[in-house]
N, C-alpha and C positions, 0 to 999 in steps of 0.2 A: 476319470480325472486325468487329463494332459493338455499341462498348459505349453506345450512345445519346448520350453526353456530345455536348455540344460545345466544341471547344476553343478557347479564346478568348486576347488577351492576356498574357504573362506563362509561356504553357504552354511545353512541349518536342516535337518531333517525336515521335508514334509508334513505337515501336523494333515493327518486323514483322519475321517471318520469312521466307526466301527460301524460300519455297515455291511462286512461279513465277504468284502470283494478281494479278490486277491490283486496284490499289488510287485507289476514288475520292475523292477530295474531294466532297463533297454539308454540305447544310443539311438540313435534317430538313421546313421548309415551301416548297422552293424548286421550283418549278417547272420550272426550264431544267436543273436537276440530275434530277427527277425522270425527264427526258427518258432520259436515260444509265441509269437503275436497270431502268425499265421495259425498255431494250434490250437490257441484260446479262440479266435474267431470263428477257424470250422469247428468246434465243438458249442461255440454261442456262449462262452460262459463271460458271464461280464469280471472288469478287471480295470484295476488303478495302473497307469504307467507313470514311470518318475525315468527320466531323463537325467543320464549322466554324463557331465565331462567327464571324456577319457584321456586327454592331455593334462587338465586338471583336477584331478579328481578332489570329489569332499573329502575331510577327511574321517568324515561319520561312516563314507560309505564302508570303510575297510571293519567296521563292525557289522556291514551287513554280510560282506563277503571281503573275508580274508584275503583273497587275489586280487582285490578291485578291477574283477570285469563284471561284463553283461553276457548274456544274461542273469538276474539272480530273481527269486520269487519270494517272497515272502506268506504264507500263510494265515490266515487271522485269528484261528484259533491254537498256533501252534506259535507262540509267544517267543521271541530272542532267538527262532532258529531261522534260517532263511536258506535255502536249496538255490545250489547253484553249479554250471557246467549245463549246456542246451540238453543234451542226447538224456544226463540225469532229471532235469525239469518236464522235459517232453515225457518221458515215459510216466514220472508221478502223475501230471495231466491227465493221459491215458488211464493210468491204472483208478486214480480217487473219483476222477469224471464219467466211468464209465457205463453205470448202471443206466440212466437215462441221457444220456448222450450219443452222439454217433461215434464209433468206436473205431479208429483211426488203425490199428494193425487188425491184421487177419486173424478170424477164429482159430482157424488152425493150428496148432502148437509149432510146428515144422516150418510151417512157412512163415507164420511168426519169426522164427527162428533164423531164416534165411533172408527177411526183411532185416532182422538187426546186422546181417553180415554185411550185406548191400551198403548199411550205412557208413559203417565202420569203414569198408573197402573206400568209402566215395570221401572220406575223409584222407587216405592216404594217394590212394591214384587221381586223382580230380583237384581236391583244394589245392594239398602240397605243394605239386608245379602249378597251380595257378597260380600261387601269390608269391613261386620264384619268378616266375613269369614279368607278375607286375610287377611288382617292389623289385626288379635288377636293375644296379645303377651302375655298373660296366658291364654293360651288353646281356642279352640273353643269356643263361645261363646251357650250357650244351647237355641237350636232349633233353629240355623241359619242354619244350612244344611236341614232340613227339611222344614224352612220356603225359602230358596235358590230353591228346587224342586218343590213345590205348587206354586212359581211363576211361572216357568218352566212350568209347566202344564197348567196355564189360555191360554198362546200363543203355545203349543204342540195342545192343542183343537179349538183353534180358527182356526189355519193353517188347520186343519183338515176339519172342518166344511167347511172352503173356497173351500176346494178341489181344489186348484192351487198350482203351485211351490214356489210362493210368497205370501205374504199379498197384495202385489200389484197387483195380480194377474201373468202373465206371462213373468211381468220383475219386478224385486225387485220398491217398491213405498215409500213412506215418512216412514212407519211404518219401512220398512224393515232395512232400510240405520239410522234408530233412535235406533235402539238395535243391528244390526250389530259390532260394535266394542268391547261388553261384551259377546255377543258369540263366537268371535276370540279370546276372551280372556278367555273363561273357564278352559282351562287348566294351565293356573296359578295356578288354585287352589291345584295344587298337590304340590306347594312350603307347603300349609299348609296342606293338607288332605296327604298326600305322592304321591309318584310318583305312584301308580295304578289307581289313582281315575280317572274316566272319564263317561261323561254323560250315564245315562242309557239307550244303543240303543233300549229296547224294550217302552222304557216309553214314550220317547222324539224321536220318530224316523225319523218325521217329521223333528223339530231342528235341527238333530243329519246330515241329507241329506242335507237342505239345508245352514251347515255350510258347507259343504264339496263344494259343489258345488257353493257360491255363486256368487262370482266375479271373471274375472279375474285378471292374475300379474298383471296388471297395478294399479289398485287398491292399491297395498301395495309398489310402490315403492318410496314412501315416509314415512311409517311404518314399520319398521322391523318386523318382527315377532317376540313376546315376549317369 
């Protein structure tokens, strides 16, 4: 169920049927929702999305989530509670999906383990100055493009070192599908840097391929391309 709408302000709770599907909260250009779409798709599990205004938000939504963001999940045997923040929704996915499903982080405990650091890292080095970056409205903010590339480079080197197509190895894993939406999204950045700018193919070359390559259409026919 997504009827595209977003609901905003003044609206009424969705009436769904107990048909045992989990149902997301998401925004239609949100990246940290987009995280949880991509998840539920490579693991196949079916799922209700509900569209939220985020300028106007309903006002029911804040009984789903106290913060009134996206992403937020709801569960259907797990009554009045609803799970919300991406990195905590993506891991529950993994963890209650995991028995007959494709299993998205590494067996390994350790690397496991250095997967979740990856993410956390790509959260402070990568997002941060990306969205000083964009959102600056007196000039560039000094040494966010530089600190935007030295992030760029921690996962240029690590992808390398792996010697795979993926972090996941030979099909994208939990790391891939957790930064995947801010590398779709790099070319924003030429609303603020001008329209030439675009990743350094000799630097980033690794990145630079497996944006190119990563998923297919299906993947985005719920995100336009920005």
């Amino acid at each position: 169920m997504s009827s595209g709408k977003h609901l905003a302000k003044g609206s009424t709770p969705p009436a769904l049927g107990k048909d045992g599907k989990l149902r997301l909260y998401s925004m239609r250009f949100c990246p940290y929702a987009q995280r949880i779409h991509l998840i539920l798709d490579a693991k196949n599990i079916p799922y209700h999305t509900i569209f939220i205004n985020l300028t106007e938000k309903p006002e029911w939504y804040f009984e789903k989530n106290p913060l009134g963001k996206v992403p937020a999940l709801e569960v259907p045997d797990k009554e009045n509670i609803t799970l919300y923040e991406s990195l905590v929704v993506a891991d529950y996915i993994e963890e209650a999906y995991s028995d007959k499903k494709r299993k998205l982080y590494p067996a390994d405990p350790f690397q496991k383990a250095q997967d979740r650091i990856l993410i956390e890292r790509f959260n402070g080095a990568v997002i941060s100055p990306y969205y000083r970056i964009l959102f600056s409205t007196d000039g560039i903010p000094p040494g966010a493009i530089t600190e935007f590339g030295t992030g760029l480079d921690i996962f240029e080197k690590e992808l390398k070192s792996r010697g795979t197509p993926y972090f996941g190895g030979d099909k994208p894993g939990m790391l891939d599908y957790m930064i995947w939406p801010w590398c779709e999204r790099v070319d924003l950045l030429k609303f603020a840097l001008g329209d030439k700018y675009e990743l350094d193919k000799e630097r980033f070359g690794k990145l630079v391929c497996i944006k190119l390559k990563r998923y297919s259409i299906d993947h985005y026919k719920i995100f336009p391309l920005l």
